[in-house]
N, C-alpha and C positions, 0 to 999 in steps of 0.2 A: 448371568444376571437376569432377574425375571425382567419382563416387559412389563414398561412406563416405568420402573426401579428411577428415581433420580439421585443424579452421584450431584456430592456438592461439589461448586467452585474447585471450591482451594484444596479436595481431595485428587481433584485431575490434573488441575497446576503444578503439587505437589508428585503427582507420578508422571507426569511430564520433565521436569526439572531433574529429579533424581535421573530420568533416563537421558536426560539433555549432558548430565556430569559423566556418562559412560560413553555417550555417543563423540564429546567433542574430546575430554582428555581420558582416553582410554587407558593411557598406561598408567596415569598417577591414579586412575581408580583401580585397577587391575592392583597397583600395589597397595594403596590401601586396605582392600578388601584381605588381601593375602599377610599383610601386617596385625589385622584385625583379631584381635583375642577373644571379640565374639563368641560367643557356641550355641546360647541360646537362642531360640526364636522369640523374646522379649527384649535381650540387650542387640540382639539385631537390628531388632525394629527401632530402638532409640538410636541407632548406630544410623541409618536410611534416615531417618528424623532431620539429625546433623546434617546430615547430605542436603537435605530437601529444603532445610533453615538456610544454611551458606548461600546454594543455588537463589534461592529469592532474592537474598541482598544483592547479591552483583547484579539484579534487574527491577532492582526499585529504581520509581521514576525519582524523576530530577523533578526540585520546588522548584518555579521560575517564576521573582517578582517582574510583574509588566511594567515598562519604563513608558508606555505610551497606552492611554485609553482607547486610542483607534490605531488599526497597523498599517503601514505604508509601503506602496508597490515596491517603493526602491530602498528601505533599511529594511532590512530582513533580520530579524533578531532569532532567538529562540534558545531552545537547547541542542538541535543538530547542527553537527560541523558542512561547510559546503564539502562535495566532491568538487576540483575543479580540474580542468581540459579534460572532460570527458568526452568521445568522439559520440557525436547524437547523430542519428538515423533517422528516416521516419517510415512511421508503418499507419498502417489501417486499419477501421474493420470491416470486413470482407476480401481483403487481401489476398491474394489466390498466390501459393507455390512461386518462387523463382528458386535459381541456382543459388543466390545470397540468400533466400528467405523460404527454406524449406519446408516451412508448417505454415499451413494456410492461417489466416486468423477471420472465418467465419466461425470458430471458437475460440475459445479463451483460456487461459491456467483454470479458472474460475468456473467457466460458463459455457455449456457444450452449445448452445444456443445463441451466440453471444452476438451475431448480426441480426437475428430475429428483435431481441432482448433492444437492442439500442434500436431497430427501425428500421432499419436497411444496410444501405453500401457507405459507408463515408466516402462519397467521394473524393480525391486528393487534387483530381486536376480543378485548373482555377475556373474554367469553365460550366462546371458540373458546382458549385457554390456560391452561398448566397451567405457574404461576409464570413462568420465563424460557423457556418455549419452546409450541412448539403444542400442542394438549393430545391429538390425534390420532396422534402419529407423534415418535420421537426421530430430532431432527438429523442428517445426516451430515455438516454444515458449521457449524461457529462463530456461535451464533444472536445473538452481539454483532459486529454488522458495520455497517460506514458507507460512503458512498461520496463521493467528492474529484472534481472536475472535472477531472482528469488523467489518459490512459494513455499511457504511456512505449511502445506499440507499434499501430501500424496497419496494417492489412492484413496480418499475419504478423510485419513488421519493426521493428527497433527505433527510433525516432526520432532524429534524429541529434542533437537537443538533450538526449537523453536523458544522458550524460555526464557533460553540464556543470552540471546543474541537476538530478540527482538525488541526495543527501547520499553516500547509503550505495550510489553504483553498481559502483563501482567493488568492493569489499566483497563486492556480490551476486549482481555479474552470472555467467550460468551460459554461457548460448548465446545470440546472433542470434535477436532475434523472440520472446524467452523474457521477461515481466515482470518487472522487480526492484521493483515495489512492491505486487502483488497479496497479499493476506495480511501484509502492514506492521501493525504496530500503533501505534492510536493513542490518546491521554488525551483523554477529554471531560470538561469542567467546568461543572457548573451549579449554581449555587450554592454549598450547601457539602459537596457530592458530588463526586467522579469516580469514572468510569465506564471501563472499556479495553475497546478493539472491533478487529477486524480490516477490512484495506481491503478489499472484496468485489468492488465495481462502479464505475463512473467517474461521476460526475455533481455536483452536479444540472445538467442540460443543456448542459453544454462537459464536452469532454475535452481539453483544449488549455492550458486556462489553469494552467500551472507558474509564472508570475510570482507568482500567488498562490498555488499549493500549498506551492513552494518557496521563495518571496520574500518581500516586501514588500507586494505589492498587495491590493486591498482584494476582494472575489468581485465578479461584472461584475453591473451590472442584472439582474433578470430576472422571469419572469412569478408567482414565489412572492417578493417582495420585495426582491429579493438576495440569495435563501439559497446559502451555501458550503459546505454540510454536509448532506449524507441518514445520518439513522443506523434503524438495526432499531426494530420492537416491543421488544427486548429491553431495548436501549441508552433507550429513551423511558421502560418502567417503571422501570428501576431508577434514573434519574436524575428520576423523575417531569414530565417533558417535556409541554407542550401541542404544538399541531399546528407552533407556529410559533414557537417562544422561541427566546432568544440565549444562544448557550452561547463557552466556549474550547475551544481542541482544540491539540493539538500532537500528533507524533508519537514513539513511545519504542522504544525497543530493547527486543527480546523479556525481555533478563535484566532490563528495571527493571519488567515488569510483576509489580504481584504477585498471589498467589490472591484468588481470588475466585469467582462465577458464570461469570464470560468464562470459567472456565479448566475447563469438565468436557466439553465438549460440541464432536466434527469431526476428522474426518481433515486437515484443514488446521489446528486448533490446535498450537501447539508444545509446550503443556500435555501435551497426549492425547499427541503423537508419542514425546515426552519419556519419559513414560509407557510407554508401550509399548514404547520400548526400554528402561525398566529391568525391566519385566516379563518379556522375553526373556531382560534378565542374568539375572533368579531362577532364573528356569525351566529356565537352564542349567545355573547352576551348584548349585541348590540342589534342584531335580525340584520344584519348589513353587512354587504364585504367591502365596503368606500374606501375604507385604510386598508386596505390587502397590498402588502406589497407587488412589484411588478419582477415577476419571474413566469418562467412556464417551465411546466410538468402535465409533460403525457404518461 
């Protein structure tokens, strides 16, 4: 392809999806294709078409009329289902190697830079914090974050099940190789709390398994009990969390989160974003930031 070439949208959707219906049902494509009376390179191509039309349907969003003009901590409505007893963990950024936590996380699924990126260390001891965040240094990243044993992109490129099995892909997708779930929000439930966090990094230990990010299944074995959920110091005080309790989680669309702590702190919050462009309306139109909301972003 020559350079700057741009491919449209819905042509990369489109060859993403078609490889999404070989990747996840291999065999009913193996025999369709082997059924296929095809021969030309015309009724081919209308034949991929089909493929690439069906593919779409099964990941059109859901219409959701809102039942409430403002969303509240504790009903949590939407269109995702909870996960619930999920065994939750908690991790960090800066996180260095143990025997349960093999990959360091001064990177990210995301972000090879990803302690730099946020600011420093999260600290997790209570010592080392100042309420929801470290007590050294303000955030440049969303200091309520969790991480899902799923990224929708490896080695640069999209996955091709990515499509079919991610809700809101279609919705989100921007470019080839570009995340549509990094920064996702999601409800955590413990008890008679919830908590909303942004998805930061992939784990605990699979990035693979969309059966149960997105599905049904249950999280795989593993060397922390079968935990399906890492969430921040942040996300562990303010739901009061031990090292290793069972919470719910689902995921929510930005507009049903409501304020809270999640919501003052990162250049990746939609809060702060949100924010800061109405700050720019003022400023424009009025020479004044007086009405500027109360968030920060470094």
């Amino acid at each position: 392809m020559p350079a700057g070439m741009k491919v449209p949208i819905a042509a990369v959707i489109g060859f993403l999806a078609c490889a999404a219906v070989s990747a996840i049902s291999a065999f009913t494509a193996s025999t369709a294709f082997a059924q296929s009376p095809y021969s030309s390179s015309a009724d081919f191509a209308k034949y991929a078409m089909k493929l690439r039309e069906n593919a779409l349907l099964k990941i059109e969003p859901q219409v959701i009329v809102p039942t409430s003009s403002r969303p509240s901590i504790y009903s949590v409505g939407g269109r995702y289902p909870w996960k619930t007893a999920i065994v939750t963990t908690i991790f960090w950024v800066g996180e260095r190697p143990t025997i349960n936590n093999p990959v360091p996380n001064c990177t990210s699924s995301w972000d090879p830079d990803w302690e730099r990126t946020f600011g420093g260390y999260d600290n997790p001891d209570s010592g080392g914090r100042r309420g929801y965040i470290p007590a050294t240094f303000i955030p440049r990243e969303n200091p309520f974050y969790v991480a899902l044993p799923y990224n929708d992109v490896t080695h640069g490129a999209t996955k091709p099940e990515a499509p079919l099995v991610i809700p809101w892909f279609r919705e989100a997708f921007a470019k080839f190789g570009q995340s549509v779930c990094r920064n996702r929000w999601v409800a955590i439930r413990f008890r008679n709390k919830v908590c909303y966090a942004q998805w930061s990094d992939c784990g605990p230990f699979r990035t693979d398994h969309w059966q149960y990010v997105f599905g049904n299944e249950r999280p795989k074995p593993n060397l922390n009990g079968g935990a399906g959920l890492d969430v921040s110091p942040a996300v562990r005080d303010y739901l009061g969390l031990g090292s290793k309790d069972s919470t719910d989680w689902k995921f929510v669309d930005a507009r049903e989160v409501p304020p809270g702590p999640w919501a003052t702190y990162g250049d990746n919050n939609d809060f702060v974003i949100n924010a800061r462009k109405n700050t720019e309306r003022v400023v424009s139109s009025k020479g004044s930031t007086t009405n500027a909301p109360s968030v920060i972003a470094r």
